[in-house]
C-alpha atoms as a printed R data frame, in Angstrom:
   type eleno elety resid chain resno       x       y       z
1  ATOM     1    CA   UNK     A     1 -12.392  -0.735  -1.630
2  ATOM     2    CA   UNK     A     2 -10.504   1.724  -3.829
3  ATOM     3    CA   UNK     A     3  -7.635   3.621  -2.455
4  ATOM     4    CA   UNK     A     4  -5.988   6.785  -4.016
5  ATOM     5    CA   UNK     A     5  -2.764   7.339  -2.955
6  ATOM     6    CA   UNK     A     6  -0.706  10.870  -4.232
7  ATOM     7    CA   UNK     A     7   2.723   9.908  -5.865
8  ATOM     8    CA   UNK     A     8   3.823  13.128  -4.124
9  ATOM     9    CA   UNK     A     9   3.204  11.342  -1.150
10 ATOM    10    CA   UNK     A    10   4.370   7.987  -2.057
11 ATOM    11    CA   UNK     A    11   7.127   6.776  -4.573
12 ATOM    12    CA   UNK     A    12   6.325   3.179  -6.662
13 ATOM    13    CA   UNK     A    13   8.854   1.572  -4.504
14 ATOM    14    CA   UNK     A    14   6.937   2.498  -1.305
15 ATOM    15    CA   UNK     A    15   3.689   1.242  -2.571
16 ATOM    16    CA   UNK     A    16   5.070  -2.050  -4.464
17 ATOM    17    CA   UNK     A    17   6.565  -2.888  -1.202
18 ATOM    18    CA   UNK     A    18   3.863  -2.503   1.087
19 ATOM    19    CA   UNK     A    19   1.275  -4.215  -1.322
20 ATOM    20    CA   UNK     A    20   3.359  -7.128  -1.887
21 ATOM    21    CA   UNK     A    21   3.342  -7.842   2.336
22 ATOM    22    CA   UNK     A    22  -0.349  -6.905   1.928
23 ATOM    23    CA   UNK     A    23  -0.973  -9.581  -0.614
24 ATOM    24    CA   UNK     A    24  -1.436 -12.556   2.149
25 ATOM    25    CA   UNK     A    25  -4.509 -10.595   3.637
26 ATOM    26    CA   UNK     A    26  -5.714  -9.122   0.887
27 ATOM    27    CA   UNK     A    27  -5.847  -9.678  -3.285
28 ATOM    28    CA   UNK     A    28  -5.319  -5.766  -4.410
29 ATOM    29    CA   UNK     A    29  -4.911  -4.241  -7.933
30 ATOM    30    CA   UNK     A    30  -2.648  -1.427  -8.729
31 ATOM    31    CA   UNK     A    31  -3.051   1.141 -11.468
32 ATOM    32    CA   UNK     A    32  -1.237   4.195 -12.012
33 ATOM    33    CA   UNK     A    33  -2.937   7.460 -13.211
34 ATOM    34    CA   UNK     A    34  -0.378  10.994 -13.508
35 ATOM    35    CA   UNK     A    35  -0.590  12.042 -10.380
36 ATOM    36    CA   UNK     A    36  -1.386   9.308  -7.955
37 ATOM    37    CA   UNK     A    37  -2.056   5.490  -7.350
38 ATOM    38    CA   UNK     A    38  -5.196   3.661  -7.672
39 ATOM    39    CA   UNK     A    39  -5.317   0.668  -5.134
40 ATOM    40    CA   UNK     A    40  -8.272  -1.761  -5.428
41 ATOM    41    CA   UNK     A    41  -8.568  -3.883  -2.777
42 ATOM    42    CA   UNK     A    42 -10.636  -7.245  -2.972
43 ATOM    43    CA   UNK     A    43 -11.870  -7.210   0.808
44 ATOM    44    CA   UNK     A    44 -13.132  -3.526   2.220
45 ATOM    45    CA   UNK     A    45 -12.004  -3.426   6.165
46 ATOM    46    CA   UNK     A    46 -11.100  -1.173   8.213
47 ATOM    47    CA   UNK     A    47  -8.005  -4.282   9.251
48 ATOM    48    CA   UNK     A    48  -7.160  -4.308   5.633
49 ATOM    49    CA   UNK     A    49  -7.128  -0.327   5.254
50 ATOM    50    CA   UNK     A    50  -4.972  -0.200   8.596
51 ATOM    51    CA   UNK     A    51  -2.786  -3.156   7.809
52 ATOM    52    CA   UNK     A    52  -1.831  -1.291   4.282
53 ATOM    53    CA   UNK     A    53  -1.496   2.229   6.240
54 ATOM    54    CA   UNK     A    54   1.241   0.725   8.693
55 ATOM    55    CA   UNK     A    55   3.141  -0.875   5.864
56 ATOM    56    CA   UNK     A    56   2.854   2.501   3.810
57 ATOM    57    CA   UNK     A    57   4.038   4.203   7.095
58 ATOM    58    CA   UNK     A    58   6.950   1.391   7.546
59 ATOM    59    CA   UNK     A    59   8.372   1.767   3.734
60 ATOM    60    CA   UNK     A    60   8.352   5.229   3.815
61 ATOM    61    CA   UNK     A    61  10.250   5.386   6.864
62 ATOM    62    CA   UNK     A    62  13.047   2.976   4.950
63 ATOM    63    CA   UNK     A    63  13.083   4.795   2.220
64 ATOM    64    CA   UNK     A    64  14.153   7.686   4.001
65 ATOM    65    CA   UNK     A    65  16.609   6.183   5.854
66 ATOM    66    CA   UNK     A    66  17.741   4.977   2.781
67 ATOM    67    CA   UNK     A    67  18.235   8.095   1.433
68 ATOM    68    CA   UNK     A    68  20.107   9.468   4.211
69 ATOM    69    CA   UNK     A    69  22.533   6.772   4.438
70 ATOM    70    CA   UNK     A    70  23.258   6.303   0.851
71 ATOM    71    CA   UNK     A    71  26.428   7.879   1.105
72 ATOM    72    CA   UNK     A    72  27.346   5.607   3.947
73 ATOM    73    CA   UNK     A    73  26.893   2.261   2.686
74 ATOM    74    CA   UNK     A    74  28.662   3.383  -0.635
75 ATOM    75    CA   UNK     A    75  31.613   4.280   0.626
76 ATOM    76    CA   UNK     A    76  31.327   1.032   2.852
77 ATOM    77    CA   UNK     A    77  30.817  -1.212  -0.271
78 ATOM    78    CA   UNK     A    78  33.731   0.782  -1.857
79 ATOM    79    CA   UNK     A    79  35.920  -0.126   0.747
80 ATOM    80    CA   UNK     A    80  35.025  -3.772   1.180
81 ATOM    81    CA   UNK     A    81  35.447  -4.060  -3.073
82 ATOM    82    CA   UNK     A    82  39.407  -2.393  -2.692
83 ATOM    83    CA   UNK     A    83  39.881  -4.901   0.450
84 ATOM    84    CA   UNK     A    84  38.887  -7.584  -1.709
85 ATOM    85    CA   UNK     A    85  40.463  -6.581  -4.818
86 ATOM    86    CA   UNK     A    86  44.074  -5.684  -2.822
87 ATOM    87    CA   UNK     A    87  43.147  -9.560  -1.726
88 ATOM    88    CA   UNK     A    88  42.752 -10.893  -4.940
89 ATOM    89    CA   UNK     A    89  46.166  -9.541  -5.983
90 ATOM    90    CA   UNK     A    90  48.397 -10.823  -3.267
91 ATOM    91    CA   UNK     A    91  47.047 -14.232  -3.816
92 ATOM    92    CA   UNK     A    92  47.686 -14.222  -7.663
């Protein structure tokens, strides 16, 4: 089964994601043309095809929240890296 999937639709991190948590029900092959993705999948289902939709769906959803709370969890890291540092000094 061949799958084309747009890259306007899907970044590489989306689709390297979901086919790597694919790869236990299905072998796959992944080639990229200028526009979009070329899936090959070794067994043609519709189980396969659905299992790959829902973990296309799921990724995209995290990368989205990603992106949204990027700002968040920097300025969380920030602050954990001065509490640490500030630390790191009183000891010494």
């Amino acid at each position: 089964m061949l799958m084309r999937l747009k890259k306007a639709d899907y970044s590489e991190w989306v689709v390297r994601n979901a086919l790597y948590w694919l790869s236990p029900t299905s072998s796959w092959i992944l080639e990229e043309e200028k526009e979009a993705w070329l899936v090959q999948l070794e067994l043609n289902s519709f189980e396969v095809s659905a299992e790959l939709n829902r973990l296309l769906n799921d990724y995209v959803l995290r990368e989205q929240i990603m992106a949204k709370t990027q700002h968040i969890r920097e300025s969380i890291a920030g602050e954990v890296l001065k509490a640490v540092n500030a630390r790191l000094s009183k000891e010494c």
